[in-house]
TIZA-670056 format. One record per residue (C-alpha): residue in one letter; chain; x, y, z negated. Coordinates in nm, 4 decimals, padded with zeros to 6 digits. Example, Ala and Ser with C-alpha at 12.3 -4.5 7.8 and 13.67 -1.06 7.14 Angstrom:
! residues 2
A,A,01.2300,-00.4500,-00.7800
S,A,01.3670,-00.1060,-00.7140
END
This chain:
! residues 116
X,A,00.0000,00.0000,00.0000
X,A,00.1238,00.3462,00.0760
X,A,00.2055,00.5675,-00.2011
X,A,00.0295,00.9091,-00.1241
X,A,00.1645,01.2201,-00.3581
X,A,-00.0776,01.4395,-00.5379
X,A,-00.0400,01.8147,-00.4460
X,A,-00.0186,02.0527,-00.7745
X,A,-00.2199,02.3373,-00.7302
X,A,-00.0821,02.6687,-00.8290
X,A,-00.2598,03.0073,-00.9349
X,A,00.0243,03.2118,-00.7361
X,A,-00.1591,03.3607,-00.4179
X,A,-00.0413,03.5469,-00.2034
X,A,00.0549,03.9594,-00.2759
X,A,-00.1030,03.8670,-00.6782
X,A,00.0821,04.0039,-00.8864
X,A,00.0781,03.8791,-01.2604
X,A,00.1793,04.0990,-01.5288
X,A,00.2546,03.8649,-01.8621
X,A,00.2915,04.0138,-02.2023
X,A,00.4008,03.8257,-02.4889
X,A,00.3448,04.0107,-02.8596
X,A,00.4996,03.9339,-03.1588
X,A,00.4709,03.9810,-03.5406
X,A,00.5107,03.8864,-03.8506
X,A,00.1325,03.9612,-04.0036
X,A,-00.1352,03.8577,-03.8046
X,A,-00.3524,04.0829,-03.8708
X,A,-00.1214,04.3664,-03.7202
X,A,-00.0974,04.1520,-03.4130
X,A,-00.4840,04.1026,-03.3684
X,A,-00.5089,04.5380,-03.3864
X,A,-00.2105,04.5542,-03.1458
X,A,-00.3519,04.3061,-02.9016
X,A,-00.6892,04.4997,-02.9039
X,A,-00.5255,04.8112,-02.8769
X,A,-00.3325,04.7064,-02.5518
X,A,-00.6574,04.4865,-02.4187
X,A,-00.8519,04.8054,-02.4671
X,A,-00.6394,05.0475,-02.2976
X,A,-00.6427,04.7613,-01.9997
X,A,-01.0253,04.7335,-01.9684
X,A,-01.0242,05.1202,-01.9422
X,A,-00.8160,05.1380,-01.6172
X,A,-01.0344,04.8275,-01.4719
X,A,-00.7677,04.5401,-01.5047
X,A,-00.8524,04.1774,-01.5058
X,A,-00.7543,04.0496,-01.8204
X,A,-00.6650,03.6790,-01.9230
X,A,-00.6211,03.5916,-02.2686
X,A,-00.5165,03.6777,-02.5441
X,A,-00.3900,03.3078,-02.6036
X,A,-00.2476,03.2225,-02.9167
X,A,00.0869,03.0364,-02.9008
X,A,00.2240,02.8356,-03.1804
X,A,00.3466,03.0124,-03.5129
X,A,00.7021,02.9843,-03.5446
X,A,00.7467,02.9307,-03.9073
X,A,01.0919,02.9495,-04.0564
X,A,01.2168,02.8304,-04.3547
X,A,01.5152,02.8965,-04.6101
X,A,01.6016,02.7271,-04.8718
X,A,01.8632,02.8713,-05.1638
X,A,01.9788,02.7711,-05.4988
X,A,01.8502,02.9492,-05.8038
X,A,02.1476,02.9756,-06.0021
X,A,02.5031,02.8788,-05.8734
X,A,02.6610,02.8065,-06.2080
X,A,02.3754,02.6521,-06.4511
X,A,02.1044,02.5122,-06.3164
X,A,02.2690,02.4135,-05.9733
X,A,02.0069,02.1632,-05.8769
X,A,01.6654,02.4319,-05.8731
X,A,01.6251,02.5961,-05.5407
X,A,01.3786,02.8041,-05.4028
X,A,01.2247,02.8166,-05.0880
X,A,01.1499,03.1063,-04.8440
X,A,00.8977,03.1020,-04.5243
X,A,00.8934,03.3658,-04.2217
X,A,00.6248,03.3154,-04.0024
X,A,00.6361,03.4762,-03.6431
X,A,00.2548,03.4638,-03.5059
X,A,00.2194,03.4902,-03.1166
X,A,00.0063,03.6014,-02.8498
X,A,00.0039,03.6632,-02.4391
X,A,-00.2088,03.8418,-02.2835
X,A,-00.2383,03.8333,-01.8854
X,A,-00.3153,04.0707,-01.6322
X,A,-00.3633,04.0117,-01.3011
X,A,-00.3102,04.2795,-01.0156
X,A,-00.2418,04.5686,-01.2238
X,A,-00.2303,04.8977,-01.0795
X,A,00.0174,05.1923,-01.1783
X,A,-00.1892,05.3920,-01.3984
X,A,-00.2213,05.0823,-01.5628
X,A,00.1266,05.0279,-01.6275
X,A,00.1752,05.4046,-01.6954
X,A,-00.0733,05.3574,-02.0049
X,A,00.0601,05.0527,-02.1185
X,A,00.4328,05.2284,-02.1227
X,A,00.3159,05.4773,-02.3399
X,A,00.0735,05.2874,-02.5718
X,A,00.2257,05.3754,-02.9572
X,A,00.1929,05.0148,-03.1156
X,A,00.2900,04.9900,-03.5233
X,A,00.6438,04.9068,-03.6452
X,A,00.6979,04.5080,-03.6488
X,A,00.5494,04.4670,-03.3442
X,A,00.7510,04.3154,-03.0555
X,A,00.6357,04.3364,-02.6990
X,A,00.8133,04.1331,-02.3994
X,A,00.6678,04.2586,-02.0160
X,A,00.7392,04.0395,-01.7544
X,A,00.6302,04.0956,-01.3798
X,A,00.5547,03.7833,-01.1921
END
């Protein structure tokens, strides 16, 4: 019997453009106001939004010794949680882009842009 290959299908068409952005933060509730905030200002310049999609949260922990002299065996243990979200827009145009620039988010925020 012949083997026949399945095609993938891809969202890329042609002239789309995608603009991806990834937030970060450490408090989620910051995130959810930043995401809104960016979302909003979006919707107001008629983009087509995807998302926001929650990725994993990146949870980092540390572990460290109490005491170093006495008591050398009790530790304590630290936690830093990174909470994620992307947010897609599909064929944005510049005054989009121009607003999105020059959107003030709050401190502890961290915003990646990619164009694909």
């Amino acid at each position: 019997m012949p083997t026949t290959k399945t095609k993938q299908k891809t969202n890329k068409e042609e002239g789309q453009v995608l603009l991806r952005i990834r937030v970060r933060a450490y408090e989620n509730k910051i995130l959810d106001n930043s995401v809104k905030q960016i979302m909003d200002t979006a919707v107001r310049h008629d983009a087509t939004i995807m998302g926001p999609t929650p990725l994993p949260t990146e949870i980092k922990k540390y572990t460290v010794n109490r005491s170093p002299f006495i008591y050398k065996n009790a530790r304590e243990q630290f936690e830093i949680r990174v909470h994620k979200r992307v947010i897609d827009i599909a064929n944005p145009n510049a005054k989009t882009i121009e607003a999105l620039t020059n959107l003030s988010l709050p401190s502890g925020v961290d915003i990646d842009v990619k164009m694909m």
